[in-house]
C-alpha positions as CSV (number, residue, x, y, z in Angstrom):
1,X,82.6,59.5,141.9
2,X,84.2,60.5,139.0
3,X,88.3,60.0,138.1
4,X,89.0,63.7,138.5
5,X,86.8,64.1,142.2
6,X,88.8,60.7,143.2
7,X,92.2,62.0,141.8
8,X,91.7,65.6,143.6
9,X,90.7,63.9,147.0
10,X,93.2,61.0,147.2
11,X,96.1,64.0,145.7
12,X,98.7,65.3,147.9
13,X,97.6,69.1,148.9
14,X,100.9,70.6,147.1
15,X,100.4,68.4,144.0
16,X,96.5,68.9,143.9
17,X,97.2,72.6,144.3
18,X,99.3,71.9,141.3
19,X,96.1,70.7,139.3
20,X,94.3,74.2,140.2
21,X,96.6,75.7,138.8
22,X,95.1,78.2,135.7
23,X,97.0,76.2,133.1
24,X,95.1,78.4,130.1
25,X,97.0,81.7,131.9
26,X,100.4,79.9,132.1
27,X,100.2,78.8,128.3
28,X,99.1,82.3,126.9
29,X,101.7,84.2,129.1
30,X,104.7,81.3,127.8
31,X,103.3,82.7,124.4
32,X,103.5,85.9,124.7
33,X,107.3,85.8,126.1
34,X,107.9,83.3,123.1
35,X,107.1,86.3,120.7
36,X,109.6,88.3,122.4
37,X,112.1,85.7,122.0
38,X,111.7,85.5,118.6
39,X,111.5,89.4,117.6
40,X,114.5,90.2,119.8
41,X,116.3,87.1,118.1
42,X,115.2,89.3,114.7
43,X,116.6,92.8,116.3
44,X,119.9,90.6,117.2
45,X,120.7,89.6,113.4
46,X,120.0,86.4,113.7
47,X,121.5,85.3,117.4
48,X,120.6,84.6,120.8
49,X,123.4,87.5,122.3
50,X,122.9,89.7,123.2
51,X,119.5,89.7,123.8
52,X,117.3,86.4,124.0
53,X,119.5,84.2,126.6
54,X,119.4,86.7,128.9
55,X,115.8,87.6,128.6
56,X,115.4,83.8,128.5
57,X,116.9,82.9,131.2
58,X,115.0,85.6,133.8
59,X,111.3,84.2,132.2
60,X,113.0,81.2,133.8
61,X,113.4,83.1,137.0
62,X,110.0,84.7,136.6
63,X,108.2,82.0,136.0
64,X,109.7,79.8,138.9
65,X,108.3,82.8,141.4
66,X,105.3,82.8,139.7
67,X,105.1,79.1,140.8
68,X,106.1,80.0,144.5
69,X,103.8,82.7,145.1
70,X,100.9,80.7,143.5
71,X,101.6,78.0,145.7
72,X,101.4,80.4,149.1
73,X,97.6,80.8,150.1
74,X,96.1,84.3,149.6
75,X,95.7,85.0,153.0
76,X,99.9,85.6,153.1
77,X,99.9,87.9,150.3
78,X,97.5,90.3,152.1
79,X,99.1,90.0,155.5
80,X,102.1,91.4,154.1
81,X,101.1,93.5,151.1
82,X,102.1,96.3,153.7
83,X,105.6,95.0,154.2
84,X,105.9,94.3,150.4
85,X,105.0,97.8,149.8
86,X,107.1,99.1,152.4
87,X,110.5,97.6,151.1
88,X,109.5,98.9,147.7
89,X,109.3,102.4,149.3
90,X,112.8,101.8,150.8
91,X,114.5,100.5,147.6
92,X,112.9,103.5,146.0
93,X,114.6,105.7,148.5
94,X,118.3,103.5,147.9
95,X,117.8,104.4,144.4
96,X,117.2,108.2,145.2
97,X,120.9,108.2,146.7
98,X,123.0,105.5,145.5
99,X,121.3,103.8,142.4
100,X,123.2,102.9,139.1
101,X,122.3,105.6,136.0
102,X,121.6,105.7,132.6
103,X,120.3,107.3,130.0
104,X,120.4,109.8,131.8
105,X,118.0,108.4,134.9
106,X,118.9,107.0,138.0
107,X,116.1,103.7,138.2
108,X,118.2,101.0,138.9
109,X,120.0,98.8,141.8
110,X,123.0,96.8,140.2
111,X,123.1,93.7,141.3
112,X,125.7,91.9,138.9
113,X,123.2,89.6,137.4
114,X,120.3,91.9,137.0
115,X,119.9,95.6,137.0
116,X,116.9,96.3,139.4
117,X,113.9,98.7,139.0
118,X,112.0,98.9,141.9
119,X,109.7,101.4,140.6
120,X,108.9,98.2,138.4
121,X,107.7,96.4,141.8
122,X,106.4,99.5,143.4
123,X,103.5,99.5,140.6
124,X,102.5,95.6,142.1
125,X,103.4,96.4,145.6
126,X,100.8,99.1,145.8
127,X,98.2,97.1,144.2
128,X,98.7,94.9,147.2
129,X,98.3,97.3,149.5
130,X,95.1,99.1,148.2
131,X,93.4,95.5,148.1
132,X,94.4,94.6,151.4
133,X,93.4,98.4,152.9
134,X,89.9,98.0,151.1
135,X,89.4,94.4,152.5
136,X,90.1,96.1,155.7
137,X,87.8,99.0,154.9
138,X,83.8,98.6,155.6
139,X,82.3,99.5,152.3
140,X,80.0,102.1,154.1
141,X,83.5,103.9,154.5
142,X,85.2,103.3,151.5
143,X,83.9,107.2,149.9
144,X,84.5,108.9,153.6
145,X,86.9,111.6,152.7
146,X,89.6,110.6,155.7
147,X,89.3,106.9,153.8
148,X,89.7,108.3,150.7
149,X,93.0,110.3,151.7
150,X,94.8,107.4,152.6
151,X,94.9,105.6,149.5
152,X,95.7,108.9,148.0
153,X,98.8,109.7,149.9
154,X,100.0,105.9,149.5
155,X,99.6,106.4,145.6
156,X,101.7,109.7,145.6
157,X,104.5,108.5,147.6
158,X,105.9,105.9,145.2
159,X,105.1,107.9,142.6
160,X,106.8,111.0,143.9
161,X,109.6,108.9,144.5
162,X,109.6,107.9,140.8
163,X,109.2,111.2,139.0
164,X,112.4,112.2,140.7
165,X,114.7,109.7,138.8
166,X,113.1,110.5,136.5
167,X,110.6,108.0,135.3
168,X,107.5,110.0,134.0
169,X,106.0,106.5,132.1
170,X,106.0,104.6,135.3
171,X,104.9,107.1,137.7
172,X,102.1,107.1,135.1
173,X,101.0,103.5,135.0
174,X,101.5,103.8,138.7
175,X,98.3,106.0,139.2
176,X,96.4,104.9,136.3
177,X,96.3,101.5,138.5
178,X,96.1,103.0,141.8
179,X,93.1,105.0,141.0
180,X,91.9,101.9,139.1
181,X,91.9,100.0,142.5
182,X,90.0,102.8,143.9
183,X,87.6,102.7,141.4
184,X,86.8,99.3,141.4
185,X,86.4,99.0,145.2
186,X,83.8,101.3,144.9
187,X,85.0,104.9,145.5
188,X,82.4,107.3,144.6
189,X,82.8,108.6,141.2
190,X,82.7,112.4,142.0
191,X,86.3,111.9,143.1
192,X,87.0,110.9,139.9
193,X,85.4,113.9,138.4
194,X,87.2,116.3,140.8
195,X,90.4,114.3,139.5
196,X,90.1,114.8,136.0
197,X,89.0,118.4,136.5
198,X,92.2,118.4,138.5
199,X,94.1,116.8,135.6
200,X,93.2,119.1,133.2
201,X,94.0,122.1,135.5
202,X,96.9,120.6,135.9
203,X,98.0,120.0,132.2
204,X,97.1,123.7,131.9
205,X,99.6,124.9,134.8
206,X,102.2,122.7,133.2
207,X,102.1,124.6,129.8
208,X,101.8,128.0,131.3
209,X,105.0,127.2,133.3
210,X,106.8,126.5,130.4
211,X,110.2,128.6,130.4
212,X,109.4,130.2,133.8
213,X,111.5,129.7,137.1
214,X,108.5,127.6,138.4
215,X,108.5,125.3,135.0
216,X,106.8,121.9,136.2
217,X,108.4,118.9,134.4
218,X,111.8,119.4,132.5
219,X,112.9,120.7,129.2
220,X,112.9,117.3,127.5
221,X,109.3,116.2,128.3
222,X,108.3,119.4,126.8
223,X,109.9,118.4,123.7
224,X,108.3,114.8,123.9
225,X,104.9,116.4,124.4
226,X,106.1,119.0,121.1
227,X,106.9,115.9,119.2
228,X,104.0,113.8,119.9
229,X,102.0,117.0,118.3
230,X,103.7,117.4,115.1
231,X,106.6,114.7,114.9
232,X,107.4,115.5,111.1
233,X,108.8,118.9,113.0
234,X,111.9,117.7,113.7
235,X,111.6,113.7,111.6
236,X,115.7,113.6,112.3
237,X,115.7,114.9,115.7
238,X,113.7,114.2,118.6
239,X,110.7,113.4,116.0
240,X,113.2,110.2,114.7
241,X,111.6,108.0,117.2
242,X,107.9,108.3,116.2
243,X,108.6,109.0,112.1
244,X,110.6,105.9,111.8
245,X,108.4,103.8,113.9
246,X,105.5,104.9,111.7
247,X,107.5,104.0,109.0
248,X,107.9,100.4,110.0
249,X,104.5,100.0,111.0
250,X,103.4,100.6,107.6
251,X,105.7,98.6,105.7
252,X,104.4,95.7,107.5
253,X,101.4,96.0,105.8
254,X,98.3,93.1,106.4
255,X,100.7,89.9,106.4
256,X,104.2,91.5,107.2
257,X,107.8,91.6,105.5
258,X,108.6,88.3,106.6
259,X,110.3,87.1,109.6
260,X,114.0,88.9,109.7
261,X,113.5,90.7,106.6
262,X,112.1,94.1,108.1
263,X,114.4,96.9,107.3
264,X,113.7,99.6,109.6
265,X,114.7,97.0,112.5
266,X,117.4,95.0,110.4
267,X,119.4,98.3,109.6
268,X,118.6,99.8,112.7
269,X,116.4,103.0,111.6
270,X,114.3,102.6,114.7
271,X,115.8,103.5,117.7
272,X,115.1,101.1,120.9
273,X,114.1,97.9,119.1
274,X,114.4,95.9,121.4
275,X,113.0,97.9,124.1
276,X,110.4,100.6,124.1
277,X,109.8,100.1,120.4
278,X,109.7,96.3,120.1
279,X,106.2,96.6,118.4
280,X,107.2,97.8,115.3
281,X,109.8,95.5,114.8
282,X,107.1,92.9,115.3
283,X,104.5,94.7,113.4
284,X,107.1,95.2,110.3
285,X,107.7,91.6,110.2
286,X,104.9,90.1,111.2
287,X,102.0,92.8,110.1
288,X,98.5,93.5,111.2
289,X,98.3,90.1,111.5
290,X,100.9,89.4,114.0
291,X,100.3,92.7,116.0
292,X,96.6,91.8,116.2
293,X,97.6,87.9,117.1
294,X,99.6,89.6,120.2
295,X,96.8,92.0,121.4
296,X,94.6,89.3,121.3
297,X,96.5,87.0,123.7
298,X,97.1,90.8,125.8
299,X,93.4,90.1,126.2
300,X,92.9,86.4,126.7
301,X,95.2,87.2,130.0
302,X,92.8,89.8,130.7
303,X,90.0,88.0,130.8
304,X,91.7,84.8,132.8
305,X,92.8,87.7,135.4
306,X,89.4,88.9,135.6
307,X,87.4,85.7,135.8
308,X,89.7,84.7,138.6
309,X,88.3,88.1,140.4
310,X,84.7,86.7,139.5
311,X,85.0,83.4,140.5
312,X,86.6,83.9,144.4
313,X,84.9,85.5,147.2
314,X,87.7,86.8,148.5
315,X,87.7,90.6,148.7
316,X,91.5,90.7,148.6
317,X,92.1,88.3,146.1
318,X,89.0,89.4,143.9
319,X,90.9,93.4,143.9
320,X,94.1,91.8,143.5
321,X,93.5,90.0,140.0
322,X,91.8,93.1,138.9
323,X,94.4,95.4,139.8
324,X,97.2,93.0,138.3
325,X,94.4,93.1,135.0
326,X,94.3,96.7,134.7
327,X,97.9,97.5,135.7
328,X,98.7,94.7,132.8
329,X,96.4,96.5,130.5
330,X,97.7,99.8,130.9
331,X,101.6,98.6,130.4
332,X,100.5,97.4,126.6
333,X,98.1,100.0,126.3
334,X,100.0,102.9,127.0
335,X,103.1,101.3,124.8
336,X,101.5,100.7,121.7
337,X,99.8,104.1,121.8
338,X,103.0,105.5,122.2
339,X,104.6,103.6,119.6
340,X,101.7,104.7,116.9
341,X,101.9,108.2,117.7
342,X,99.1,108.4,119.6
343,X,100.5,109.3,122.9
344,X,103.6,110.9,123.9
345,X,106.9,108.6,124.5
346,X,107.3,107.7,127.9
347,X,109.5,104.6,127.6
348,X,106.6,102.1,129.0
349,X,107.9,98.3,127.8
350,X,106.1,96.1,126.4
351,X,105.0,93.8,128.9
352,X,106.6,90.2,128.3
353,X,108.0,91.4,124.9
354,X,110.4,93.8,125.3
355,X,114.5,93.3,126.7
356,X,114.3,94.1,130.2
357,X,114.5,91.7,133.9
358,X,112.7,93.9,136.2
359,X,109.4,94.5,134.0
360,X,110.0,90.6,133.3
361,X,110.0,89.3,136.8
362,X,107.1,91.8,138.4
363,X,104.8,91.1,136.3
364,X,105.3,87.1,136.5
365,X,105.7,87.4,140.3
366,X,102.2,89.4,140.0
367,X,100.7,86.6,137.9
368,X,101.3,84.5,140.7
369,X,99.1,86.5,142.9
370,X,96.4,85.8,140.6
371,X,96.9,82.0,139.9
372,X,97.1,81.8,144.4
373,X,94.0,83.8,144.1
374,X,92.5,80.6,141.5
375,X,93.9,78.0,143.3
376,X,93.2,79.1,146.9
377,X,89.4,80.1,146.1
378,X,86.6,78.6,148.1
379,X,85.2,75.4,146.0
């Protein structure tokens, strides 16, 4: 017998669980938040207010959950993804009536110490729930119409809900990984074709409605969608966004300006750099090197998330890590085409990266599903 098979056997349960944990995941996601520390530090002048103590402090908090919820079996999570999703739903609803506003959207619960989006844990709540409704579902099923209906409806809800604060980037991500789920549990692909033929009848209906009684999404999104097709139309108006963040992706060049010496971000030219358009700040300072080194540990996560979903042969567990992969991949995705110009601004953060609890916390709390799917996997 070696050391490690005596260690693990004569080992407490909670410490040995301790020892399954996926260390590689915890390093590479402490890595990732340690480059938003230090770009927001840059976007701050030089100071830890009023940006990286805060952010600081909930990884802290993040990471602690992520801890808890690795250390409760699988098993739990599934029993009450519905309940999980279900309080999401309601807090959705709270924010519908009485939730704090800015920016002109109503997204958030103000709770003193945070400012709470729960569209933010809807997107992880309904993961939950499609894994434990197709761990439930016979595969024989899983392409039935009535079973495919379900899902459907459960994806719409939340993101009905979410469209009306509004919140068009999240109710996006939202059925990019709900449809993901469905996909991967083995939905037949014609409903996928019937979807994007739906899309792009839909895409078509939305720009013959423009300046009609029945117009479908508001004034502003039109001019977002205007933008994204020809931003040097208006490069100090609503195109300011995209033309300066171009212009600080390019100055960074291969190797970067230097570390506090990018200009767009130091005098403030790009709007939102500490947010939504964190990337160029990084990509100014730092170059295609440093934007490259960060997509690269965006994909070393990936791949941790989805060998967990190979390793267990846990139904649940296996669709969980995926859909925590591919909700993760869309969040980065989906930001740094935005950010390049190559799809419309949404105001999708950059996951880990970017100032903000709620993004922060879900997605640390959801990579605590995956590390209790790693450490609770049949050995």
């Amino acid at each position: 017998m070696s050391f490690l098979e005596y260690t693990l056997k004569t080992t407490p349960t909670g410490l040995r669980k301790f020892l399954y944990f996926n260390w590689p995941l915890v390093v590479l996601v402490t890595t990732v938040a340690a480059f938003g520390f230090m770009v927001l530090y840059s976007v701050a002048g030089g100071s830890m207010r009023p940006w990286v103590e805060p952010q600081l402090q909930r990884f802290i908090l993040g990471m602690v959950a992520m801890f808890i919820v690795a250390l409760v079996p699988i098993w739990f999570w599934r029993n009450v993804s519905g309940l999980a999703y279900a309080v999401a739903l309601l807090l959705l609803l709270y924010v519908e009536f009485f939730g704090s506003t800015g920016g002109g959207a109503q997204r958030w619960i103000d709770l003193g110490f945070i400012r709470l989006q729960p569209s933010e844990m809807a997107k992880i709540t309904l993961v939950m729930l499609l894994a434990a409704y197709y761990d439930w579902l016979p595969p024989r099923r899983q392409s039935h119409p009535l079973y495919v209906l379900v899902p459907v409806v459960l994806i719409l809800v939340p993101v009905y809900l979410t469209l009306r604060q509004p919140d068009l980037g999240t109710a996006i991500l939202m059925m990019l990984g709900g449809g993901a789920i469905m996909f991967l549990a083995g939905v037949h692909w014609a409903y996928f074709a019937s979807v994007i033929g739906l899309g792009v009848g839909t895409v078509s209906a939305v720009f013959a409605s423009r300046g009609t009684e029945w117009q479908l999404i508001r004034d502003y999104q039109f001019r977002r969608i205007d933008i994204f097709l020809d931003p040097s139309a208006e490069p100090l108006g609503d195109g300011y966004h995209i033309t300066q963040a171009q212009i600080a992706l390019g100055a960074g060049g291969l190797t970067g300006r230097g570390y506090m010496q990018g200009t767009q971000s130091q005098l403030n030219y790009v709007p939102e750099s500490h947010t939504d358009f964190i990337f160029t700040t990084l990509a100014e300072e730092f170059g295609f090197v440093g934007g490259a080194s960060l997509l690269l540990l965006y994909m070393l996560i990936i791949a941790f998330c989805v060998a967990t979903a190979l390793q267990t042969r846990d139904r649940y567990a296996s669709l969980v890590s995926l859909g925590v992969a591919v909700t993760f991949f869309f969040y980065f995705a989906v930001n740094m085409a935005m950010v390049m110009g190559l799809a419309p601004v949404v105001g999708v953060p950059l996951p880990l990266v970017s100032y903000g609890g709620s993004a922060m916390l879900v997605l640390l709390t959801a990579f605590g599903l995956v590390q209790s799917a790693h450490i609770h996997r049949p050995r």
